[in-house]
C-alpha atoms as one frame of an Amber mdcrd trajectory, in Angstrom:
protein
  -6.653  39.082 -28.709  -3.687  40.484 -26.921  -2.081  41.766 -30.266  -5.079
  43.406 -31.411  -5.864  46.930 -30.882  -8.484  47.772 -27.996 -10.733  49.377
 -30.942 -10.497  46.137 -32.755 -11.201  44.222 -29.495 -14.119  46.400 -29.190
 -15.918  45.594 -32.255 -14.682  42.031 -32.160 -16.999  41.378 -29.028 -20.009
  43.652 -30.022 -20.152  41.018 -33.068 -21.696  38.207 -30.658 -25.133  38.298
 -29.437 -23.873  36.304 -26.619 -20.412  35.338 -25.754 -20.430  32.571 -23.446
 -22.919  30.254 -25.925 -20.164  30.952 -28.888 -17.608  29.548 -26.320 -16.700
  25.899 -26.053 -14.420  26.513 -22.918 -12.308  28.919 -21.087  -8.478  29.400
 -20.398  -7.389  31.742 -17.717  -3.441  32.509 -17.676  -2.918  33.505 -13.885
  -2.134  32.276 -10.965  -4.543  29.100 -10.153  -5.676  30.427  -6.953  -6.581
  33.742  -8.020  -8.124  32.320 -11.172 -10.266  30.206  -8.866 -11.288  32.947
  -6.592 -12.272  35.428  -9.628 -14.198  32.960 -11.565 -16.280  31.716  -8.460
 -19.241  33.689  -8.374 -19.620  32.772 -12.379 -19.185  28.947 -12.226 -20.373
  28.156  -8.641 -22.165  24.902  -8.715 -21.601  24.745 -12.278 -19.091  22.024
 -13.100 -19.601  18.005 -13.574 -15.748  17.091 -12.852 -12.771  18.411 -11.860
  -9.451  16.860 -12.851  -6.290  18.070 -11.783  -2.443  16.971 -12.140  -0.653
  19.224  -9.385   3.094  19.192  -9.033   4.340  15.975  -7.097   6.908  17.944
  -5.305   9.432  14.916  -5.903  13.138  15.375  -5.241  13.077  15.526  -8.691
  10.506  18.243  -9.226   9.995  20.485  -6.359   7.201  23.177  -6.019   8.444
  26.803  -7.216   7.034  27.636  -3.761   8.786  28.354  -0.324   9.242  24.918
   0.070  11.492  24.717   3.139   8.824  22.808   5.321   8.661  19.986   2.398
   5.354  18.553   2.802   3.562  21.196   4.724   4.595  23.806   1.738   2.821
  21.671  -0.557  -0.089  20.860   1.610  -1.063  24.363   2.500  -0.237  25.346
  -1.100  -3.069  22.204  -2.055  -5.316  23.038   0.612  -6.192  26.407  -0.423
  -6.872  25.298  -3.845  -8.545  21.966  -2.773 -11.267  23.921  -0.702 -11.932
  27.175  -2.940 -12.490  24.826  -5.956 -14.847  22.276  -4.742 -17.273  25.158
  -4.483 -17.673  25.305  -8.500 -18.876  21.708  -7.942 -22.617  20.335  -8.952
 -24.056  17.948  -6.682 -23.531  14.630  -8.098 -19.469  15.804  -9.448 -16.590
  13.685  -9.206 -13.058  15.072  -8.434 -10.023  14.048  -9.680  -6.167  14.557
  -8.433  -3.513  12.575 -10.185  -0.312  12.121  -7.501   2.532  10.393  -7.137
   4.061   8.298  -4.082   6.021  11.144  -2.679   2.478  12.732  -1.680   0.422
  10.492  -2.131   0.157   9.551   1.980  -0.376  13.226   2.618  -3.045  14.050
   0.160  -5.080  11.217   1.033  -5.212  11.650   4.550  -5.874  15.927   3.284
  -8.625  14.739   1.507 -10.605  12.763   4.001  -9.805  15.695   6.657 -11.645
  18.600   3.729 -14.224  16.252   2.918 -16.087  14.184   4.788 -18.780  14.254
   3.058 -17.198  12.493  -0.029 -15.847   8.698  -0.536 -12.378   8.393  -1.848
 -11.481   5.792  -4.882  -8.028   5.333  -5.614  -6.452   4.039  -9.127  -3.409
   2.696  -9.794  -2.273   4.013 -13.321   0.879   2.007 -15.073   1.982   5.493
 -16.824   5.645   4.322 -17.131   6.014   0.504 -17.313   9.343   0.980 -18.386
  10.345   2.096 -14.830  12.223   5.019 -13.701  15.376   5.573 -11.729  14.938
   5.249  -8.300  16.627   3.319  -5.304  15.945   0.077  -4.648  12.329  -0.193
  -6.774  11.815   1.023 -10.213   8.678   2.744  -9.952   6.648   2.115 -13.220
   3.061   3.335 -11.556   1.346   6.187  -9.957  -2.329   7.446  -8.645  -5.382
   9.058  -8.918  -7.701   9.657  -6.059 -11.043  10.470  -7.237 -13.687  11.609
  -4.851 -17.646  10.925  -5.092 -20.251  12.423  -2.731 -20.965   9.328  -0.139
 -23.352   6.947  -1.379 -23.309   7.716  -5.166 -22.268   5.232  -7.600 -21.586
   6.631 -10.350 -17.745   5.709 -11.825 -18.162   3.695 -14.908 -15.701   2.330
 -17.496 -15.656   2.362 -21.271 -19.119   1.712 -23.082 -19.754  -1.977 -24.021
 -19.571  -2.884 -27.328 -20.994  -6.496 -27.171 -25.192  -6.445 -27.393 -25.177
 -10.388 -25.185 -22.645 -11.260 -22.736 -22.941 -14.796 -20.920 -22.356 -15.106
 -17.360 -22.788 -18.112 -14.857 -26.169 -18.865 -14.000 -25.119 -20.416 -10.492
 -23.831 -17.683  -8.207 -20.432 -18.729  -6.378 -18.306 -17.349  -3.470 -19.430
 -17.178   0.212 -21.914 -15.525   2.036 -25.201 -16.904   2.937 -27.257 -15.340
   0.240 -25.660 -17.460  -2.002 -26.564 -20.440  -0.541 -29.519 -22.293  -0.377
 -30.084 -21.057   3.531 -30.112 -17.934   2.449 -32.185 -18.016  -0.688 -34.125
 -20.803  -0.729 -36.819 -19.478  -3.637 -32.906 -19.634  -6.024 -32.768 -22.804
  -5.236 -34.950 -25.465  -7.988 -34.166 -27.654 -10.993 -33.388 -26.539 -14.434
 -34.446 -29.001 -16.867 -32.283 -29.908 -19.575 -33.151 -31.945 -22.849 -29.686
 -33.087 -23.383 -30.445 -34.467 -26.621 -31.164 -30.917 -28.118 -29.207 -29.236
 -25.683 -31.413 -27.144 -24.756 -33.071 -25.420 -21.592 -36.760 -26.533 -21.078
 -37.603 -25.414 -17.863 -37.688 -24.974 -14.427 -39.185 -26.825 -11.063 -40.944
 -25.071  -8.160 -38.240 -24.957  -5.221 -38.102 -28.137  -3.437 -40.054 -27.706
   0.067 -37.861 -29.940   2.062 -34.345 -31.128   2.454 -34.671 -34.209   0.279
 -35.526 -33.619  -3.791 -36.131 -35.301  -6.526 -32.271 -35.383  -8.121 -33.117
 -37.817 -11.455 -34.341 -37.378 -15.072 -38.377 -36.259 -15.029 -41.339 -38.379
 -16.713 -40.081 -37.054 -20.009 -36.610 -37.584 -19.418 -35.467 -34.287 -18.847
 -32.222 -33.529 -16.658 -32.515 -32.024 -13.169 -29.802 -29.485 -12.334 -29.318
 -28.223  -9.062 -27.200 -25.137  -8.186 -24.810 -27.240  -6.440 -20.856 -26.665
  -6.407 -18.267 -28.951  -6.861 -17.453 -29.695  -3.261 -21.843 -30.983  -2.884
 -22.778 -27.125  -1.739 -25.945 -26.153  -2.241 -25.623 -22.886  -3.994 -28.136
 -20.837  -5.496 -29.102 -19.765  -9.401 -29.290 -15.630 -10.081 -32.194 -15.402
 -10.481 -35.502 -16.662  -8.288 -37.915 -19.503  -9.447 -40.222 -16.729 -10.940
 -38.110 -14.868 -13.330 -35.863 -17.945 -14.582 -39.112 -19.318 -15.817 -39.799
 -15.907 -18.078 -36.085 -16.276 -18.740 -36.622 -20.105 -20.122 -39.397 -18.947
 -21.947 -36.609 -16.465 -23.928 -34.562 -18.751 -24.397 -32.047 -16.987 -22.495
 -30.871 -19.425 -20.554 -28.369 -22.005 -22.181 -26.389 -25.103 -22.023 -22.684
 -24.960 -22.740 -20.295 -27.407 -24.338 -18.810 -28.242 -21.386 -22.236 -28.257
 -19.482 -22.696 -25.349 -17.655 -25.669 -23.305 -17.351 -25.082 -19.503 -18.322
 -27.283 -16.081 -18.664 -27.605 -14.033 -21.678 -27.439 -10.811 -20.401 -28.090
  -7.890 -22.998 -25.601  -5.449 -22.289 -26.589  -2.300 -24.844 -26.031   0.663
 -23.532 -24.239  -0.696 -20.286 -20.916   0.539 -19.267 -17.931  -1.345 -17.849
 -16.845  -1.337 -13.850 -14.244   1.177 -13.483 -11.058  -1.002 -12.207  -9.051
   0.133  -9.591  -5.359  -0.905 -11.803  -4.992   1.085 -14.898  -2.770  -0.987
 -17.102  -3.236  -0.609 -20.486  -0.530   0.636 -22.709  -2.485   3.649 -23.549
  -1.540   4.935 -20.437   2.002   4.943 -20.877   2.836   8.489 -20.789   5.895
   8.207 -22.795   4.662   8.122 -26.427   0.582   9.395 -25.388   2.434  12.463
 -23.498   5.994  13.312 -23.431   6.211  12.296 -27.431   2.628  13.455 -28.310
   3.271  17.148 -27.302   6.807  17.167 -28.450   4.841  16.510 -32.357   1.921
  19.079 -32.050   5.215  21.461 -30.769   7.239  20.436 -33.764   9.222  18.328
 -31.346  10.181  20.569 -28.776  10.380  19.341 -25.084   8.533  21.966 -23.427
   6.471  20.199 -21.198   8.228  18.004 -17.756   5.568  15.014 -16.791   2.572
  15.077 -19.118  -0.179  12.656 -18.625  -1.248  10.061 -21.591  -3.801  11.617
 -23.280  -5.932   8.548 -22.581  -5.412   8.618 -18.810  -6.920  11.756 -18.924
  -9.766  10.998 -21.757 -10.559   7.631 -19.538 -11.013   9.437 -16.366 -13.009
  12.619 -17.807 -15.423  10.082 -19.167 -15.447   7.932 -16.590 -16.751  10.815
 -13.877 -18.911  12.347 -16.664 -20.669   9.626 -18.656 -24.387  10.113 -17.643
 -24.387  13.794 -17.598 -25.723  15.566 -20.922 -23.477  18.876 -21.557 -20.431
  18.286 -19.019 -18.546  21.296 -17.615 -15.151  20.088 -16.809 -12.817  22.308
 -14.246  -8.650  21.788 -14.401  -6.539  24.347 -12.620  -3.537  23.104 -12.781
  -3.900  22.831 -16.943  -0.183  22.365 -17.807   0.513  20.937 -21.004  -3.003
  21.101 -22.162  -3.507  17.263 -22.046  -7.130  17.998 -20.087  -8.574  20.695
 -22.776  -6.916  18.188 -25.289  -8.579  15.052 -23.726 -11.997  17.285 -23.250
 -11.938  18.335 -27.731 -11.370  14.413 -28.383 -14.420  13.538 -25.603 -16.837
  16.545 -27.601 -15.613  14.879 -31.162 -16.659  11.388 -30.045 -19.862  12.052
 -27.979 -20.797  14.850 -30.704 -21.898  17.556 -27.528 -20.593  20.086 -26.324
 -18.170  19.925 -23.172
């Protein structure tokens, strides 16, 4: 409204009952630690995620700061910003700062000094795989450290789209609690009619070391969780709820003889991997070339993110909450209030 007249502003905002519920977000042109300090009182404890892309101070793109201390510039300029915006965070919010290698060693060891009190992930996100000029490796990657308050588990990847998803029934790798030893009520017979291929049923855990290892009175097949090298593993699931599990049917032979486990994944989300490398993340044609279109192809903006790097991580942090507020400071290009409109059109809510 800065081109408006202040009687025209006037009667422009006495037309809403109420402001901030007509309002799907809020941009702030000042400086970011100003912005942060005015706003606080308003937002405190207010926002699900914050996601920020603060300048690497490369060789290639140093702050616009005093920057004749290098590192220490940059850290004090982070610092200040770092602790005066976690304060907007709810309890359960995730925060995340996209860096590159050149600070990358610094900010991490910032962020476990400011707070303690969170757990620090770190992705790997392949935003230029066709490299970049640089002595003696072409760097095609860069990071995001994303911090969760200790103990919560909460990251997820994309939604799955799949309703049944079949995993091994026999649990492998070490550790005693996949091994007989360990778990000795996951350790029985399935029975196997391999006529009709088919899952029968299941025997009571054998009570001593030796067990019946041949076909039943009705000539059913005994399998034993046992590896290839004559280990005696154990199945997923205990005695008990494999036989509820038979009774679904979801247990099942393969082709090639295998027992597997139809899980039912509706609803469930994907682990978040720690190696983002997906060509959606390329930040060539989802940033550079993206905002060069919606600017009728002007290059205006050094560095943008992909889109989905942003859209991924936003979601990611935010999945389980029901009206996300999402917090970026150092806004850019836009690519965050861009990713944040695509999130709203999918999830059809209001971020």
């Amino acid at each position: 409204t800065r081109h408006f007249s202040e009687e025209f502003k006037r009667r422009l905002l006495a037309s809403f009952d109420d402001l901030d519920e007509q309002c799907d977000g809020l941009l702030i042109h000042s400086e970011n630690f100003q912005a942060l300090s005015l706003l606080l009182e308003r937002y405190r404890a207010s926002v699900n995620a914050i996601y920020i892309d603060p300048p690497y101070n490369s060789p290639a793109s140093e702050i616009p700061y005093k920057n004749d201390y290098k590192h220490s510039s940059w850290l004090a300029l982070m610092h200040d910003r770092l602790l005066r915006s976690v304060a907007y965070l709810v309890d359960d919010a995730s925060y995340a700062i996209a860096i590159d290698d050149y600070e990358q060693a610094v900010l991490c060891a910032l962020l476990d000094v400011l707070f303690p009190q969170m757990d620090r992930q770190l992705v790997i996100v392949n935003h230029h795989p066709q490299g970049g000029m640089s002595h003696n490796i072409s760097r095609t990657h860069e990071y995001m450290a994303i911090l969760v308050p200790s103990g919560l588990d909460v990251l997820r990847g994309k939604e799955k789209t799949s309703g049944v998803e079949y995993r091994s029934f026999m649990l492998s790798g070490p550790g005693t609690n996949k091994t007989r030893s360990g778990r000795p009520n996951s350790f029985y017979a399935v029975l196997v009619d391999r006529k009709a291929r088919k899952v029968v049923g299941v025997e009571p855990p054998p009570k001593g070391a030796k067990y019946p290892t041949g076909p039943t009175e009705d000539g059913y097949e005994r399998i034993y969780p046992i590896n290839q090298t004559g280990e005696e593993k154990v199945w997923c699931r205990t005695f008990e709820s494999a036989r509820s599990l038979v009774a679904q049917g979801a247990i099942v032979l393969t082709d090639q003889g295998t027992l597997k486990i139809a899980i039912d994944t509706t609803g469930r989300r994907r682990s978040l991997m720690s190696n983002w490398t997906d060509s959606r993340y390329n930040a060539g044609p989802h940033g550079t070339a993206l905002i060069a279109d919606i600017l009728g192809g002007r290059d205006c903006f050094a560095y943008p993110k992909s889109l989905f790097t942003v859209m991924d991580a936003i979601e990611a942090m935010t999945w389980f909450a029901e009206e996300p507020s999402i917090l970026d400071f150092f806004a850019g290009s836009g690519t965050t209030g861009h990713a944040v409109i695509n999130l709203n059109r999918d999830r059809k809510s209001v971020v």
